[in-house]
PDB file of N, CA, C and O in Angstrom:
ATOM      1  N   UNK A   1     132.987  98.988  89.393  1.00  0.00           N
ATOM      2  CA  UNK A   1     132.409  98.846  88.073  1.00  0.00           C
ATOM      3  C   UNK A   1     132.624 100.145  87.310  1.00  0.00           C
ATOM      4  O   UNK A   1     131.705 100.957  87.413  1.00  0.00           O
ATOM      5  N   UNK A   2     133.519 100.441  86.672  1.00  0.00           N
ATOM      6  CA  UNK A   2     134.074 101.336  85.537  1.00  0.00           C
ATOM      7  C   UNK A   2     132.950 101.370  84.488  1.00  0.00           C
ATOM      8  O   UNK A   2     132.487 100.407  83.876  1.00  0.00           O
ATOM      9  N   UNK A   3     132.501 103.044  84.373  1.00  0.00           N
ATOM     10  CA  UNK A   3     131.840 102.788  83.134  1.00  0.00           C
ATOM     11  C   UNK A   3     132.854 103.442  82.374  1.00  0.00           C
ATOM     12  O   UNK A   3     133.601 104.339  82.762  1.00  0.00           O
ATOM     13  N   UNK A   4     132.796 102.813  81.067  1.00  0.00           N
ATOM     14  CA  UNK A   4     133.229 103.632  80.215  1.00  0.00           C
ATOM     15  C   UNK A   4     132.809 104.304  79.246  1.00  0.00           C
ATOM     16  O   UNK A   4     133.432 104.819  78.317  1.00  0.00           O
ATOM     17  N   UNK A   5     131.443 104.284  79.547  1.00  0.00           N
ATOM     18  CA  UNK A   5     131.071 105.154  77.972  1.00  0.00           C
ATOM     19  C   UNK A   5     129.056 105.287  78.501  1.00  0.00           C
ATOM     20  O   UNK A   5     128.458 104.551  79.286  1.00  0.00           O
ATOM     21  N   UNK A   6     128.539 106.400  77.760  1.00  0.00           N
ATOM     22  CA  UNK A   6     127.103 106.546  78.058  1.00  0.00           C
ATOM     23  C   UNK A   6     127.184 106.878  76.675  1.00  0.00           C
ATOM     24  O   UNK A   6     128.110 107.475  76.126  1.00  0.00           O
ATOM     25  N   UNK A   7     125.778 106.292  75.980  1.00  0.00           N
ATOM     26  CA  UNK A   7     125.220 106.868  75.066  1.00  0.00           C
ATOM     27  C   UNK A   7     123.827 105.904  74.510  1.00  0.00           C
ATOM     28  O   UNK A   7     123.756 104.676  74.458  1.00  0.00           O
ATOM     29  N   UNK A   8     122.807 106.901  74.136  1.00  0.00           N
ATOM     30  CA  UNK A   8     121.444 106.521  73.939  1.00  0.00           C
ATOM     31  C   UNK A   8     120.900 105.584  75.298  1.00  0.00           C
ATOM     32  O   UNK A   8     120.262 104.534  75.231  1.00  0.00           O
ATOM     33  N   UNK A   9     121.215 106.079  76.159  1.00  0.00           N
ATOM     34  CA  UNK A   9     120.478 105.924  77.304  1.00  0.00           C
ATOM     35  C   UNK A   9     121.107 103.795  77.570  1.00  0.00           C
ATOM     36  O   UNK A   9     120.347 102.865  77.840  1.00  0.00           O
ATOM     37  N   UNK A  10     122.584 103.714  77.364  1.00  0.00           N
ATOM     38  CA  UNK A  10     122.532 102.206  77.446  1.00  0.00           C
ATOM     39  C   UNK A  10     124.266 103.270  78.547  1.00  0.00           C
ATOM     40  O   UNK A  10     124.722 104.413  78.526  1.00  0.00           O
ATOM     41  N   UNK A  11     124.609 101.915  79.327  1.00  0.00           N
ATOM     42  CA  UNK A  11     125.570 102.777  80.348  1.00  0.00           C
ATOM     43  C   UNK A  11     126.548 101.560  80.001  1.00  0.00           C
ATOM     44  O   UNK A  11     125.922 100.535  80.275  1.00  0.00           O
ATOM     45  N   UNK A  12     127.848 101.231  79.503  1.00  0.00           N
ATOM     46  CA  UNK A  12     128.949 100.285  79.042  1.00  0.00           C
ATOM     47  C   UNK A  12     129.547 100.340  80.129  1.00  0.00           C
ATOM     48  O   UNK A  12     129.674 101.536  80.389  1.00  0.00           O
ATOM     49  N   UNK A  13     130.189  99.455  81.271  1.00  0.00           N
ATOM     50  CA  UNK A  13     130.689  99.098  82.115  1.00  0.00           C
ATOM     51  C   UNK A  13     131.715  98.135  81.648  1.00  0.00           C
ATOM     52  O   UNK A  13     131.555  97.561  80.571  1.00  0.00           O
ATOM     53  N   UNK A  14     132.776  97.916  82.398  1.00  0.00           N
ATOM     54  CA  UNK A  14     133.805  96.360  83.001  1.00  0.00           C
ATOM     55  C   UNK A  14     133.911  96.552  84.329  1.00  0.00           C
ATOM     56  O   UNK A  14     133.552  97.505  85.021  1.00  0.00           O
ATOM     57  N   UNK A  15     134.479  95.474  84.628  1.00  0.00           N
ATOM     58  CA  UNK A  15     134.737  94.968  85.766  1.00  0.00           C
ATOM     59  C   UNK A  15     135.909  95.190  86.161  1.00  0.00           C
ATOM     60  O   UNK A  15     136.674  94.917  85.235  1.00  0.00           O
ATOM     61  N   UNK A  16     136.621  95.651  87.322  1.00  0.00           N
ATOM     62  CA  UNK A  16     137.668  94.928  87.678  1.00  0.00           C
ATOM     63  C   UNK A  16     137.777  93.386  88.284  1.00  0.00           C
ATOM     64  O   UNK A  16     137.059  92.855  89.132  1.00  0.00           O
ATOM     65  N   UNK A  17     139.201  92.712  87.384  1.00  0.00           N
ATOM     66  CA  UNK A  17     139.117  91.269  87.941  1.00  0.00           C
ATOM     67  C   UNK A  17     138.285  90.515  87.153  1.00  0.00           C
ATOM     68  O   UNK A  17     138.019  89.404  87.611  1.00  0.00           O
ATOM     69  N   UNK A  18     137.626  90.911  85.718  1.00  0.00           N
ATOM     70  CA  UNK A  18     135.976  89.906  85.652  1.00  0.00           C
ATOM     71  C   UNK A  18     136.859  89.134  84.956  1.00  0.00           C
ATOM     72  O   UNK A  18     138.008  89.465  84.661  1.00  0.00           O
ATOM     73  N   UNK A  19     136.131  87.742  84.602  1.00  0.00           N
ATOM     74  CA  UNK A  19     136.804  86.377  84.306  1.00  0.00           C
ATOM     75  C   UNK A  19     136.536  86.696  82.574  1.00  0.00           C
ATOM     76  O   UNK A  19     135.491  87.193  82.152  1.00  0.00           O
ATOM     77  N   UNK A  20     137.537  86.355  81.827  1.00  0.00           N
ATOM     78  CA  UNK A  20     137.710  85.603  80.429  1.00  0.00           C
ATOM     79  C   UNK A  20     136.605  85.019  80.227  1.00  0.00           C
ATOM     80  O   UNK A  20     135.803  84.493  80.999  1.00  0.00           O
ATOM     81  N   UNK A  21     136.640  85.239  78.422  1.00  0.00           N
ATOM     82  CA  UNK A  21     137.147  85.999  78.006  1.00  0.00           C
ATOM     83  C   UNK A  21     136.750  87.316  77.711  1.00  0.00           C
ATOM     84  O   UNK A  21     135.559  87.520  77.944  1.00  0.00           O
ATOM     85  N   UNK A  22     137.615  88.613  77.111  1.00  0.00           N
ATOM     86  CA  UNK A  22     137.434  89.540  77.246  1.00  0.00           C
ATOM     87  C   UNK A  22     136.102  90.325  76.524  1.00  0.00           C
ATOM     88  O   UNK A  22     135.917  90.499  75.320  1.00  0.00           O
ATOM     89  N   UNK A  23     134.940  90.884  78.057  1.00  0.00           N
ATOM     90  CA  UNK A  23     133.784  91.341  77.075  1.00  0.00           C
ATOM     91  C   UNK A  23     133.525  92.846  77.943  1.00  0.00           C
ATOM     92  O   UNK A  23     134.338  93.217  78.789  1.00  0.00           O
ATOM     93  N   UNK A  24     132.572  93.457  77.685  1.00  0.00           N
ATOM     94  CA  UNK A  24     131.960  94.512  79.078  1.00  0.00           C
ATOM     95  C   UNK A  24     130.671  94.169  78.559  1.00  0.00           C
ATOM     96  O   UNK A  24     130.247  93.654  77.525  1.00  0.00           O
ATOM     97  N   UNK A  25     130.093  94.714  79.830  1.00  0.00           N
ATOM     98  CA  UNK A  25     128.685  94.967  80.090  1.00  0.00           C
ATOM     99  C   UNK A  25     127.571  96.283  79.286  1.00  0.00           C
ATOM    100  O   UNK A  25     127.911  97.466  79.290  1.00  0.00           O
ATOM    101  N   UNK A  26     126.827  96.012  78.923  1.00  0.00           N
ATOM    102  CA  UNK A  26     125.841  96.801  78.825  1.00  0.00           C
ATOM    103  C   UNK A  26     124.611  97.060  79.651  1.00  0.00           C
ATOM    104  O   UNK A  26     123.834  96.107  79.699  1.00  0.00           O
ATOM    105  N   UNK A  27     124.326  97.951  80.195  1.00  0.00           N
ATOM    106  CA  UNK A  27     123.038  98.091  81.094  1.00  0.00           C
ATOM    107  C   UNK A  27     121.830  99.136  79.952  1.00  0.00           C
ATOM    108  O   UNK A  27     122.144 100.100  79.254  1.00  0.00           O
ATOM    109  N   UNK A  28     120.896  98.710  80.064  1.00  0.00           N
ATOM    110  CA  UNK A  28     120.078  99.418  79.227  1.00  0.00           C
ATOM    111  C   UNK A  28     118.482  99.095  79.215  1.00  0.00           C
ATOM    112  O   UNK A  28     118.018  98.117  78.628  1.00  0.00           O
ATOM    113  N   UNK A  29     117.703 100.038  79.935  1.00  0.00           N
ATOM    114  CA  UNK A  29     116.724  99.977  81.528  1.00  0.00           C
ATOM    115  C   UNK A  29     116.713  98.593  82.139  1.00  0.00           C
ATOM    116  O   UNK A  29     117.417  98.321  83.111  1.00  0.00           O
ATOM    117  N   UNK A  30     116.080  97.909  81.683  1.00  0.00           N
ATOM    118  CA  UNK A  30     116.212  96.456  82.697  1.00  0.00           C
ATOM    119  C   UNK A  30     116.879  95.395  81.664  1.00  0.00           C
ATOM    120  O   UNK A  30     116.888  94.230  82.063  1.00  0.00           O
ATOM    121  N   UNK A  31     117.291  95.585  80.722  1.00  0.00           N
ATOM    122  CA  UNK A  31     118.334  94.739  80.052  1.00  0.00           C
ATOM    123  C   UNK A  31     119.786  94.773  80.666  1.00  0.00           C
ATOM    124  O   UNK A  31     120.317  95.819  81.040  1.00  0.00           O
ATOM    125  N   UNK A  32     120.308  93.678  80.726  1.00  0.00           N
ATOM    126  CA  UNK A  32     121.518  93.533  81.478  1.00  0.00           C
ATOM    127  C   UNK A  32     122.317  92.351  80.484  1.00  0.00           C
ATOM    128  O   UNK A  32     121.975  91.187  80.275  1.00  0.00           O
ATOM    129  N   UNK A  33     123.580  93.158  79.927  1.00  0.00           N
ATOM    130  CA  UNK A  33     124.086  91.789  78.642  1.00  0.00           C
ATOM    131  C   UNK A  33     125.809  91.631  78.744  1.00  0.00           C
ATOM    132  O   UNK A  33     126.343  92.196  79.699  1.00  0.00           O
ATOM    133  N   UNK A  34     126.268  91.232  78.234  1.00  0.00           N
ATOM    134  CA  UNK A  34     127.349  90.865  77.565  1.00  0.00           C
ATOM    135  C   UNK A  34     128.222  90.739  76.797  1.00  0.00           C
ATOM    136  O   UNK A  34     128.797  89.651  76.813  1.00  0.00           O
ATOM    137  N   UNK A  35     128.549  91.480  76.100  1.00  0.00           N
ATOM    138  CA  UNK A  35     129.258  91.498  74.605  1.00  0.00           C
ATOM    139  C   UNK A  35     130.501  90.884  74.651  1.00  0.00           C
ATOM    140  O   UNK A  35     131.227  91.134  75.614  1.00  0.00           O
ATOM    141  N   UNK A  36     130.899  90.080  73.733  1.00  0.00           N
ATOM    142  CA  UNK A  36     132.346  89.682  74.059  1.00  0.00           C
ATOM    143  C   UNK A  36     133.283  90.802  72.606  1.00  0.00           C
ATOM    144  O   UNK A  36     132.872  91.020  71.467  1.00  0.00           O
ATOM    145  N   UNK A  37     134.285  91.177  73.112  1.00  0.00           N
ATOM    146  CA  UNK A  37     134.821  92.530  72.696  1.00  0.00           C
ATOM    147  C   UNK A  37     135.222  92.054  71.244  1.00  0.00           C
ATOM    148  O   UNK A  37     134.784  92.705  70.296  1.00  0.00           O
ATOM    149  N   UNK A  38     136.213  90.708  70.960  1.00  0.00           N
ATOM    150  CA  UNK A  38     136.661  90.037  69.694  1.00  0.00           C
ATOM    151  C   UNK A  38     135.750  90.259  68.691  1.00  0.00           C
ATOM    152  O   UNK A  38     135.896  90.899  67.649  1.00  0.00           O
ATOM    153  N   UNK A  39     134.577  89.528  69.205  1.00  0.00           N
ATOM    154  CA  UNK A  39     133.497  89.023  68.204  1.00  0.00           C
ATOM    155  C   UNK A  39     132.120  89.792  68.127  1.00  0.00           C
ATOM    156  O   UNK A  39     131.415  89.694  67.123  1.00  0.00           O
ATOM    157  N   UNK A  40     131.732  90.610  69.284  1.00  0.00           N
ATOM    158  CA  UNK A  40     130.577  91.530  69.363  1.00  0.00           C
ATOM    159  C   UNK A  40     129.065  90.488  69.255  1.00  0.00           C
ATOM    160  O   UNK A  40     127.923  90.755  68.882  1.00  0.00           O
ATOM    161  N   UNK A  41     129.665  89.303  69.738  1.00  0.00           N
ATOM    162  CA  UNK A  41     128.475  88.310  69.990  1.00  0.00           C
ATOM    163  C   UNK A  41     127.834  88.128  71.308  1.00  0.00           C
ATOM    164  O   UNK A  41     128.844  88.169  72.010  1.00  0.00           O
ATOM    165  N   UNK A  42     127.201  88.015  71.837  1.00  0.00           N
ATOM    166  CA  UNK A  42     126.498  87.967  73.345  1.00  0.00           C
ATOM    167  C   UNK A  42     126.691  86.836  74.146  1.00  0.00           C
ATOM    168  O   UNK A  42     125.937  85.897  73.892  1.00  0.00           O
ATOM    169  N   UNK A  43     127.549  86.669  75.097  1.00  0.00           N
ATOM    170  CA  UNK A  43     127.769  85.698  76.301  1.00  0.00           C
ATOM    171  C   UNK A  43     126.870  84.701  76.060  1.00  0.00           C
ATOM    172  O   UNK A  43     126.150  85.049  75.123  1.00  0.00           O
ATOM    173  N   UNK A  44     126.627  83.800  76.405  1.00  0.00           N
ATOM    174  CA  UNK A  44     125.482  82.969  76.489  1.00  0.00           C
ATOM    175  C   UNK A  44     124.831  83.077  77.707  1.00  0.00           C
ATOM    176  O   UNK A  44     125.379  83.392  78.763  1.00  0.00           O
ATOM    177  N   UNK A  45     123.364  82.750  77.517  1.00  0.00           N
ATOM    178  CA  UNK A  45     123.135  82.869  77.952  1.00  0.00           C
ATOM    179  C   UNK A  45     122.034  84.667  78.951  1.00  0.00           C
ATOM    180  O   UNK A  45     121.486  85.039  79.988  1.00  0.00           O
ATOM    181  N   UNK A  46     122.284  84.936  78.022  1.00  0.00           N
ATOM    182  CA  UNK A  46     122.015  86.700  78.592  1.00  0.00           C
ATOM    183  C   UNK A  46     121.201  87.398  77.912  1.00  0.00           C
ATOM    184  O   UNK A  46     121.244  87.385  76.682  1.00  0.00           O
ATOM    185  N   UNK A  47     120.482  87.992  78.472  1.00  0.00           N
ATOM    186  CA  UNK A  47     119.449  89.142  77.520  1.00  0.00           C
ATOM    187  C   UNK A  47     120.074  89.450  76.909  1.00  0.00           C
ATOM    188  O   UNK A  47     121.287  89.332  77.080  1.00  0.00           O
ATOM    189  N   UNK A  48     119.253  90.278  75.377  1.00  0.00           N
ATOM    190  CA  UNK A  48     119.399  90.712  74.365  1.00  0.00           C
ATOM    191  C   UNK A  48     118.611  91.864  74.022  1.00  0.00           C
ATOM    192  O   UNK A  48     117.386  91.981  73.988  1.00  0.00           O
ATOM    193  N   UNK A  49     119.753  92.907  73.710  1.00  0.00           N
ATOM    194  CA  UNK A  49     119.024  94.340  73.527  1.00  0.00           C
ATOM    195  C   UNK A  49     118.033  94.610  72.444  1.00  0.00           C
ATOM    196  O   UNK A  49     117.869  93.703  71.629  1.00  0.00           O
ATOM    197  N   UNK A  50     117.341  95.720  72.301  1.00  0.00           N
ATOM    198  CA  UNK A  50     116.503  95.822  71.359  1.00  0.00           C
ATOM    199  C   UNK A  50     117.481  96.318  70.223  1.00  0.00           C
ATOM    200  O   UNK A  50     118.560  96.898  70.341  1.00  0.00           O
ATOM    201  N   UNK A  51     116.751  95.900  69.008  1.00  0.00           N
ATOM    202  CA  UNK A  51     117.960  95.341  67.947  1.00  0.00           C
ATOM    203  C   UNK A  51     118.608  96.913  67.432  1.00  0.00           C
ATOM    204  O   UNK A  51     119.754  96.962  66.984  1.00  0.00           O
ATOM    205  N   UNK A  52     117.674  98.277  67.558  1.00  0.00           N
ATOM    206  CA  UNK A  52     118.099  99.404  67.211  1.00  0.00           C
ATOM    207  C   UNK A  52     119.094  99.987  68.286  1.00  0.00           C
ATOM    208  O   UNK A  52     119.459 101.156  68.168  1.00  0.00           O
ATOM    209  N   UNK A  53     119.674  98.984  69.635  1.00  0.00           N
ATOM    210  CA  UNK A  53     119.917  99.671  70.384  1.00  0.00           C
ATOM    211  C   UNK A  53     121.322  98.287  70.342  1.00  0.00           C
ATOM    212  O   UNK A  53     122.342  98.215  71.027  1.00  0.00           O
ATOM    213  N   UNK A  54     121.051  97.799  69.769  1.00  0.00           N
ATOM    214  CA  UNK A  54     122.224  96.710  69.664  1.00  0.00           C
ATOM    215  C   UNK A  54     123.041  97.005  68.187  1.00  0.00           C
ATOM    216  O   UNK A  54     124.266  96.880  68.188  1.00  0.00           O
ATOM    217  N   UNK A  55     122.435  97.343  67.107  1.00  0.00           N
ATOM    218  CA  UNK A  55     123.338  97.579  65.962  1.00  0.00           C
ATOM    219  C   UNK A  55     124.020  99.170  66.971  1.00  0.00           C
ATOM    220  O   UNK A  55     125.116  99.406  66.463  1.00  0.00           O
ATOM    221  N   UNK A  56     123.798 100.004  67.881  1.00  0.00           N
ATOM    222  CA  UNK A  56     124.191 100.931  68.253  1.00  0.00           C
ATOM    223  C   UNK A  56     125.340 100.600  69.041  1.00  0.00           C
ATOM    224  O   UNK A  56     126.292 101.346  69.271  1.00  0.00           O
ATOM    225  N   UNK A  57     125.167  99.358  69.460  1.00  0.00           N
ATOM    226  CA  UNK A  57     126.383  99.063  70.770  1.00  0.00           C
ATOM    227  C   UNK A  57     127.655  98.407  69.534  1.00  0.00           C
ATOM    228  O   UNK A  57     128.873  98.580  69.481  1.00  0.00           O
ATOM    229  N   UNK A  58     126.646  97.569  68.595  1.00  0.00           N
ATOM    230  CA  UNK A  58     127.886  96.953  67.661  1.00  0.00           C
ATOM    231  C   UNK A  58     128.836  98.254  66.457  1.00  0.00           C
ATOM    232  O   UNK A  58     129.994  98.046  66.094  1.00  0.00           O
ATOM    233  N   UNK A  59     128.236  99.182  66.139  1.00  0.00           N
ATOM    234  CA  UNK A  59     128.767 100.087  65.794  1.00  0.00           C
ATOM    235  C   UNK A  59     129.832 100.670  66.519  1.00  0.00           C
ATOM    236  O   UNK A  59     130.970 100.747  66.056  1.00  0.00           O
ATOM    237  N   UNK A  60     129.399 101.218  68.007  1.00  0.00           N
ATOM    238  CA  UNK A  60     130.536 101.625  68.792  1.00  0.00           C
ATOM    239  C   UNK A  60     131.456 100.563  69.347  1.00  0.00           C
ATOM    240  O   UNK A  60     132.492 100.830  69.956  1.00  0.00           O
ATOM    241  N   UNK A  61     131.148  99.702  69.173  1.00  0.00           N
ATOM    242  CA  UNK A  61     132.201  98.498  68.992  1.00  0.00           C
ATOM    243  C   UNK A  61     132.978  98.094  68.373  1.00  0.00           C
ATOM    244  O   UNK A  61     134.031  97.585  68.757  1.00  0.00           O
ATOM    245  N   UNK A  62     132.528  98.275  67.060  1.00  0.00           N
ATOM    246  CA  UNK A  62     133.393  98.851  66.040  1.00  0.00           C
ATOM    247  C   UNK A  62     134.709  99.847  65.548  1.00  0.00           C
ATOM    248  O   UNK A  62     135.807  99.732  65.002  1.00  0.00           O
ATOM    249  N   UNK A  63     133.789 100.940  66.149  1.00  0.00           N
ATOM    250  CA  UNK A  63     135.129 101.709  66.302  1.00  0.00           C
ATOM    251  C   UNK A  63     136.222 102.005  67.135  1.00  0.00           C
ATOM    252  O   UNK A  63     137.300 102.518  66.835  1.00  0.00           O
ATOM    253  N   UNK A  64     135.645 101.467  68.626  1.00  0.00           N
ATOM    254  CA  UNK A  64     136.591 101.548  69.163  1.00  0.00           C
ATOM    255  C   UNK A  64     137.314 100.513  70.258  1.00  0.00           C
ATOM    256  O   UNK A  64     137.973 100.702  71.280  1.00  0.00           O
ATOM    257  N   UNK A  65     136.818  99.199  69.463  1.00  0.00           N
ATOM    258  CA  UNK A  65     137.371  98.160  69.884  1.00  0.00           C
ATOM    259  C   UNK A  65     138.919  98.271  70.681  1.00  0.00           C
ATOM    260  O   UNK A  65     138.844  98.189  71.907  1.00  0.00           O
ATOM    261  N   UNK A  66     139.875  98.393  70.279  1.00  0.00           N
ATOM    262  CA  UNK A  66     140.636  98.558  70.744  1.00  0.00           C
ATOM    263  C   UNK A  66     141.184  99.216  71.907  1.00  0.00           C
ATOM    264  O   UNK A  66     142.038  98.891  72.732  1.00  0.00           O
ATOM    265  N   UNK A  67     140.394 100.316  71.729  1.00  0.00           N
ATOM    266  CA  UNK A  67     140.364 101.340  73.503  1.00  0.00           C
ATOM    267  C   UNK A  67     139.161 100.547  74.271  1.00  0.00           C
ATOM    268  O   UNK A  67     139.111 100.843  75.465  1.00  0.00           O
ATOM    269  N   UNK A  68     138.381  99.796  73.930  1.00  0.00           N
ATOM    270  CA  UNK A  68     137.786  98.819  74.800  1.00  0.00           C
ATOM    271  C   UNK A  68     138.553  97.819  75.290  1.00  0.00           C
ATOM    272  O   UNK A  68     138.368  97.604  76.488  1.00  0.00           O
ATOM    273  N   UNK A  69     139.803  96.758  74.448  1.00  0.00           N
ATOM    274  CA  UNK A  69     140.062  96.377  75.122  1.00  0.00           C
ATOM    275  C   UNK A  69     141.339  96.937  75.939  1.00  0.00           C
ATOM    276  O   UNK A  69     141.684  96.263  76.909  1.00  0.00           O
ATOM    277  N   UNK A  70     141.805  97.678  75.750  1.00  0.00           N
ATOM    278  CA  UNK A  70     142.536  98.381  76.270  1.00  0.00           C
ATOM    279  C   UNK A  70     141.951  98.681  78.250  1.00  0.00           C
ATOM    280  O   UNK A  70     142.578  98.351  79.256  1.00  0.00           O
ATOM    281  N   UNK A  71     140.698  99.334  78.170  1.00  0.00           N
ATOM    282  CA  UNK A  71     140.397  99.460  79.259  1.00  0.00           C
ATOM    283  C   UNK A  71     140.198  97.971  79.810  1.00  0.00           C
ATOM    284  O   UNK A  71     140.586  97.795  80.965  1.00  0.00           O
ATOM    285  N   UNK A  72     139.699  96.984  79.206  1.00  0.00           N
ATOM    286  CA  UNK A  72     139.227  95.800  79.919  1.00  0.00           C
ATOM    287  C   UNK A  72     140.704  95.119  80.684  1.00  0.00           C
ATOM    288  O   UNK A  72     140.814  94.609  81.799  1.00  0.00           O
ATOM    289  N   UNK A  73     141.825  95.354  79.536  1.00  0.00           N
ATOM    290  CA  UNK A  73     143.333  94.996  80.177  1.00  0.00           C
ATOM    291  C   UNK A  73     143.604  96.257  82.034  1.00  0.00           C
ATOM    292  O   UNK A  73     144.123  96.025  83.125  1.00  0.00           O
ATOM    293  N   UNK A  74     142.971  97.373  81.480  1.00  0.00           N
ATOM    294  CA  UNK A  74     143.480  98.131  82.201  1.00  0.00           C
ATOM    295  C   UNK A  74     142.542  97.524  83.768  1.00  0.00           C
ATOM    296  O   UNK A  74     143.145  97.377  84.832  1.00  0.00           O
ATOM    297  N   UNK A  75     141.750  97.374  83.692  1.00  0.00           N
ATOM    298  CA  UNK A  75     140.529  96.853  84.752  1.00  0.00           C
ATOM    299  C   UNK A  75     141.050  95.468  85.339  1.00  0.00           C
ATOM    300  O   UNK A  75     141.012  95.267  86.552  1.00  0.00           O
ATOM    301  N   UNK A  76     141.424  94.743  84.657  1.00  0.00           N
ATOM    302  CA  UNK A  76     142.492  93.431  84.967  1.00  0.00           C
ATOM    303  C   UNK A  76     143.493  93.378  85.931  1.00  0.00           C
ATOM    304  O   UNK A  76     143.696  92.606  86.868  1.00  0.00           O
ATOM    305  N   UNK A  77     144.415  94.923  85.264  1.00  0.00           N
ATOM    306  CA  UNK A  77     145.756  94.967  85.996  1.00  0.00           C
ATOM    307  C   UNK A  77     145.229  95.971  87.012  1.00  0.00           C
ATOM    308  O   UNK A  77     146.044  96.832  87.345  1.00  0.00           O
ATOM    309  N   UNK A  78     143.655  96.042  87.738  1.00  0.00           N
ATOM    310  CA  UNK A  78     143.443  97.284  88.538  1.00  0.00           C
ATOM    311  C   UNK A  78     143.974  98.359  88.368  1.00  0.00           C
ATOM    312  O   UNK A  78     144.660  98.876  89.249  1.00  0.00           O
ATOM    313  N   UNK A  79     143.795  98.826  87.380  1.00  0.00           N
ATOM    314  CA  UNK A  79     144.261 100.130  86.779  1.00  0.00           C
ATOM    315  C   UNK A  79     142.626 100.624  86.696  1.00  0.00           C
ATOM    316  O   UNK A  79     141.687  99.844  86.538  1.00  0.00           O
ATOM    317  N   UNK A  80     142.522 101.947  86.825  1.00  0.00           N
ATOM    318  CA  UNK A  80     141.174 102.404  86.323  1.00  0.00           C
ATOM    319  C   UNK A  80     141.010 103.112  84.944  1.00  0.00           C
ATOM    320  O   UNK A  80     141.699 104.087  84.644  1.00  0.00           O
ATOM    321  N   UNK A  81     140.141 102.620  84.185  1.00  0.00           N
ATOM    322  CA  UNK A  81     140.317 102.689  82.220  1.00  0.00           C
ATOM    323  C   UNK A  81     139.867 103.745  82.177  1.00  0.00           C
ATOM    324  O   UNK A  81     139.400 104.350  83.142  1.00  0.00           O
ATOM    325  N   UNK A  82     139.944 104.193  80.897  1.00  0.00           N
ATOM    326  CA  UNK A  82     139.474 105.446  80.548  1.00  0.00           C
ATOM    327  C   UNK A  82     138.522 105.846  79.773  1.00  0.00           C
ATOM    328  O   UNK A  82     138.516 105.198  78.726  1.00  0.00           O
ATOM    329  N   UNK A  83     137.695 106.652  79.835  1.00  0.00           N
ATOM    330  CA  UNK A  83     136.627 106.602  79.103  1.00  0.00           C
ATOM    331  C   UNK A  83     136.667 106.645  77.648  1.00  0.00           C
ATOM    332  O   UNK A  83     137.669 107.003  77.030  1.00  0.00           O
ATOM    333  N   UNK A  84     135.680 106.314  77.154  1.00  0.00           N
ATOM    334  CA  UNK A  84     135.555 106.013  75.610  1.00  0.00           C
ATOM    335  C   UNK A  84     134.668 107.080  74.981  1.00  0.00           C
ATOM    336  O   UNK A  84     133.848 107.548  75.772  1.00  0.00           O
ATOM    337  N   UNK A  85     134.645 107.429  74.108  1.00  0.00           N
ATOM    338  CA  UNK A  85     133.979 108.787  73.055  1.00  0.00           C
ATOM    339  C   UNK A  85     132.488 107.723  73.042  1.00  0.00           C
ATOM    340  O   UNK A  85     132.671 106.508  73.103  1.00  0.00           O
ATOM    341  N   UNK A  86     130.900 108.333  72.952  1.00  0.00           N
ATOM    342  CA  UNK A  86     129.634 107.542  72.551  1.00  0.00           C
ATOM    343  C   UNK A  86     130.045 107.865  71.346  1.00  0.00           C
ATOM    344  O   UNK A  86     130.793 108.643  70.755  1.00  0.00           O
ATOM    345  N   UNK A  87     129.174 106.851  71.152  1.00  0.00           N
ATOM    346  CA  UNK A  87     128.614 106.611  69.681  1.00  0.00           C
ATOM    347  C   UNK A  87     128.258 108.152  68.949  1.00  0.00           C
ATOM    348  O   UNK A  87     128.494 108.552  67.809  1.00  0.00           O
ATOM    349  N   UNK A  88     127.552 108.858  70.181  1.00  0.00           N
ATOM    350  CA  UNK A  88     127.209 110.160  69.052  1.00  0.00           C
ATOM    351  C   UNK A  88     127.030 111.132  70.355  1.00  0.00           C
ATOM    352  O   UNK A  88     126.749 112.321  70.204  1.00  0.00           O
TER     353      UNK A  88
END
């Protein structure tokens, strides 16, 4: 489980191998979620962060969508990704 990124106390993970389509994880104290990377909408099904700590994940989602999915490809082809800049 690759993290790629810490910030405001939430820890962004992928998987190697995890199934389609392409999202990572958020851990953030006993919240455990889903983001799907395209759309920055939540898996079904899955907790939901507190909303000051979710416009925080959708912001850094924002910017660096692309080196997200980048690592999620890289985690796929068992490659190990690279970390991502926090939010702040």
């Amino acid at each position: 489980m690759p993290r790629i990124s810490n910030f405001g106390g939430m820890t962004i993970v992928v998987y190697y191998n995890d199934h389609n389509p392409p999202h990572f994880h958020i851990i953030y104290n006993e919240v455990r979620c889903r983001i799907l990377i395209e759309s920055g909408k939540y898996m079904s099904g899955h907790q939901k962060l507190p909303k000051t700590k979710e416009k925080e994940a959708l912001k850094w989602l924002e910017l660096h969508r692309n080196d997200i999915m980048r690592a999620w490809n890289d985690c796929r082809a068992n490659r190990v990704p690279s970390k991502i800049p926090p939010l702040y």
